[in-house]
N, C-alpha and C positions, 0 to 999 in steps of 0.2 A: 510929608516928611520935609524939614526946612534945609536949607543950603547948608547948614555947619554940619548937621548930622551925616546927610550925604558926604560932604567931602572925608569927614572923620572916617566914616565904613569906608570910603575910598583909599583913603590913608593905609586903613589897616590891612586891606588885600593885598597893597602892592606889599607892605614888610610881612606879609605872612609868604607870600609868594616870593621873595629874597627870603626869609628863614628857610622855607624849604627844598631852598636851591643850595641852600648853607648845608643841609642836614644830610641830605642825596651828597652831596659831593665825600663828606666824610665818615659816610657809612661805606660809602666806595673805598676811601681811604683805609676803613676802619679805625678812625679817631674817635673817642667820646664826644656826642653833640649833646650833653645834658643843660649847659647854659642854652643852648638855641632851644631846647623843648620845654624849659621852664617858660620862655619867653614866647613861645608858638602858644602853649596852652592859654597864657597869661590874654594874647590877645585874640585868641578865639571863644574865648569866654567875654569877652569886653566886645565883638561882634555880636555875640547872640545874643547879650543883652540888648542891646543898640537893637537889633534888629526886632527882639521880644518887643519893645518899647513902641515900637512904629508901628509894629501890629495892632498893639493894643491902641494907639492913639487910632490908627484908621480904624478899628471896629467903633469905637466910641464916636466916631465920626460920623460914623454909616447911624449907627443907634440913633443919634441927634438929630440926622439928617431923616429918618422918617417917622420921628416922636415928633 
């Protein structure tokens, strides 16, 4: 996995982890947080890609590595 990909997953932990400190506070509240869970899903689905991605380059890696 190269340096840009990492920091990018990095990126998105931290703002997924500020979305859900966003969404906890105003469930407390009871305010609509539908802008923050469009945007929560939004980049949790852009993790698991990123992350599918890595996977597959590391098995293809291992494949190479003993073909």
């Amino acid at each position: 996995m190269n340096m840009k990909r990492m920091s990018l997953m990095f990126a998105i932990n931290r703002e997924l982890r500020s979305i859900n400190k966003k969404i906890d506070e105003k469930i407390v509240k009871g305010i609509s947080y539908e802008k923050e869970s469009t945007r929560h899903r939004s980049l949790v689905s852009q993790l698991r890609r990123l992350e599918s991605e890595a996977s597959l380059a590391r098995t293809f890696a291992m494949a190479s590595f003993l073909f």
